[in-house]
N, C-alpha and C positions, 0 to 999 in steps of 0.2 A: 381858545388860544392854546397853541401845544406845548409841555414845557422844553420841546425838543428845541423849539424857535431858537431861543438863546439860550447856547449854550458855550458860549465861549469868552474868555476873558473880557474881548473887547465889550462885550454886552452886557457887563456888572454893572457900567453908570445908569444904564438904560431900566435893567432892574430896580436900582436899588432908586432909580426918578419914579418907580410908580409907588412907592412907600414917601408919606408925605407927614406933617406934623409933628416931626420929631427933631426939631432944627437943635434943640439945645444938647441934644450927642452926635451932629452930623460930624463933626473933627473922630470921634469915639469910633464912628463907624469905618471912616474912610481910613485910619492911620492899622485896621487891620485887614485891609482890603486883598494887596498882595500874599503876607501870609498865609490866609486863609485859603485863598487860590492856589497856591504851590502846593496847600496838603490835600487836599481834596482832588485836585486833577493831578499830584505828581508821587505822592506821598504813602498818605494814607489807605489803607486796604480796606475799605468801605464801600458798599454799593447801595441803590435805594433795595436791591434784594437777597442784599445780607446784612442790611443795620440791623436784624435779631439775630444773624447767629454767633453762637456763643466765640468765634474765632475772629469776629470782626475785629478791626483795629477801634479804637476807641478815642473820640475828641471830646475833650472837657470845655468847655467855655466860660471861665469862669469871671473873665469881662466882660460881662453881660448884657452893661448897658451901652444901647447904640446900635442893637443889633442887626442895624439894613443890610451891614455886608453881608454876615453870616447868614441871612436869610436867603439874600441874593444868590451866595455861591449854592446855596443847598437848593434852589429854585434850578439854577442852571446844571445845579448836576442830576434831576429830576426827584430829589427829593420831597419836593412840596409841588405842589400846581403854581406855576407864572400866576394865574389868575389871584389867586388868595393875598399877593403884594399889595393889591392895590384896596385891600381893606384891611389890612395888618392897624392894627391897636384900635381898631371899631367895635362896638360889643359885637359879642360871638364869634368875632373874630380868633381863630388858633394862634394867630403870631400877635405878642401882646411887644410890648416894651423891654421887656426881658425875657426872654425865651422858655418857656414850659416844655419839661422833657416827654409830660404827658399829653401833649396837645399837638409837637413839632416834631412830623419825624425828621431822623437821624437826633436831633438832642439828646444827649446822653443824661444832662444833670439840668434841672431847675434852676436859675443864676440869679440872683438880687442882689444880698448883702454882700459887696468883695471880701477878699480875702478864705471863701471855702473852699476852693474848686483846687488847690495844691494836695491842702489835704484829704480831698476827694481823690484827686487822681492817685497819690500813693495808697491808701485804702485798696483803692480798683487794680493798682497793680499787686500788690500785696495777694489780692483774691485769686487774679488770673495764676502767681506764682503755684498757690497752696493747688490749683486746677490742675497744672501741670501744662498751662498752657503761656512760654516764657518769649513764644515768639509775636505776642499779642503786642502790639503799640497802645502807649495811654497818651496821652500830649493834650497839653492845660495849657489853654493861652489864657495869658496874667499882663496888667497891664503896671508898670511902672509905679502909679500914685497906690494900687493895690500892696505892693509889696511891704507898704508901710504898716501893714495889718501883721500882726503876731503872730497870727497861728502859721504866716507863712514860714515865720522862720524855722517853726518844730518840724512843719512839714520839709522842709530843706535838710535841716540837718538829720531828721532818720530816714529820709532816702539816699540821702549820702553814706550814713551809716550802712546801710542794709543793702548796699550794691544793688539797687532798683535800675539795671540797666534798659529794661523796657519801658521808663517813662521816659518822660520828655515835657520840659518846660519851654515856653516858648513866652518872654516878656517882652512885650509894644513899649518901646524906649524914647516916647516924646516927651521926657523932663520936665513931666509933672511932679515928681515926687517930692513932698513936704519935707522929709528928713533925705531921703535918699542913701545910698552907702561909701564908703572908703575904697578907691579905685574904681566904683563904680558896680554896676549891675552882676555883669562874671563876674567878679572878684568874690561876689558874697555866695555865688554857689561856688565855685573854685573849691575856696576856705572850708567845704564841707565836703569834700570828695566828688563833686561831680565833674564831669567834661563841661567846659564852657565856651562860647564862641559867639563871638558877633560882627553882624554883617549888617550893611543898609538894607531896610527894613521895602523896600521896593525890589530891588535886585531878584530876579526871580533864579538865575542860576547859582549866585551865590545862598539863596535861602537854601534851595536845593541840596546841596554840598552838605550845609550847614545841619541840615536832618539826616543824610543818609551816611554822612561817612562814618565808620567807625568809632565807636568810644566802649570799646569791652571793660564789662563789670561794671561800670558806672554809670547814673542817670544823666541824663544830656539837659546845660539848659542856652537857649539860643535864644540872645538877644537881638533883636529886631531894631534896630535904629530907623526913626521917619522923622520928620521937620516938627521942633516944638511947637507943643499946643498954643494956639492964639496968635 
């Protein structure tokens, strides 16, 4: 099967129906379906033959669990063989339950316990900085109930500090979060110096917009609204 077949939006259900026994994060997978989509075919400077070079733009995943879409989009952008979907989380199989950065190409980072992958990605942009290479994109997709995790918050507020204009946050807004924040999701990157902006988390032109426009000196975080979980 060629991974040329599907390659196009409409073909992610299709994909993501030959990945099976993972019903208890199917909501996980599908509520980052279109995001994921808009950076990969609109966004992001990536290709299956430059996920090594050092210029690539760089996706963190650090909602890890659920991962059929992300697998899906990277199947349809030829980053992995269509074929390998349909034994994902079987032994020896490369695509497990949570994505291995050593096993899946394009994954940039390992993903299990939430809350790493912010300050991962500021790290990664911090690095690309000191390289001298400022036009590099980092973008961390973080999901709402994640945000409850602490170390996000350090990570928020010294990339806020540090004018990390080459990241990019990107948080899946289906109201799961246990504490949650005051005015909401933006508001808590706002309060730290960043651009923030939210859009319904389907809308593929407004996601669009919502990564490419403008935000000089400051890190960008774009909230994704989809229909709550459950």
């Amino acid at each position: 099967m060629s991974t040329t077949t599907f390659s196009r939006y409409a073909d992610l259900p299709a994909l993501i129906g030959l990945m099976t026994g993972d019903e208890k994060h199917q909501a996980a997978a599908e509520s980052t379906l279109d995001v994921l989509w808009v950076l990969y075919d609109r966004v992001l400077a990536v290709t299956p033959e430059t996920a090594d070079h050092p210029d690539r733009d760089r996706f963190l995943l650090s909602k890890g669990h659920g991962p059929a879409a992300f697998y899906a989009v990277l199947a349809a952008k030829g980053f992995i063989d269509v074929r390998a979907l349909r034994s994902w989380a079987e032994f020896d199989s490369p695509l497990g339950h949570h994505p291995d950065r050593t096993l899946v190409p394009g994954a940039e980072i390992g993903s299990g316990s939430l809350g790493h992958g912010l300050g991962l990605g500021v790290g990664t942009a911090l690095a690309l900085r000191a390289q001298g290479r400022t036009r590099t994109r980092v973008v961390v997709l973080v999901g709402d109930a994640e945000l409850d995790e602490g170390s996000n918050h350090e990570a928020i507020q010294l990339a806020g500090r540090l004018g990390l204009e080459s990241l990019t946050a990107v948080a899946i807004d289906n109201r799961s979060a246990t504490h949650g924040w005051p005015g909401g999701i933006g508001e808590r990157f706002a309060r730290e110096g960043w651009a923030a902006r939210s859009v319904g988390g389907r809308d593929h032109t407004a996601l669009y917009d919502a990564f490419t426009l403008p935000h000089s000196g400051r890190p960008l975080a774009v909230v994704a609204r989809v229909n709550p979980k459950g």
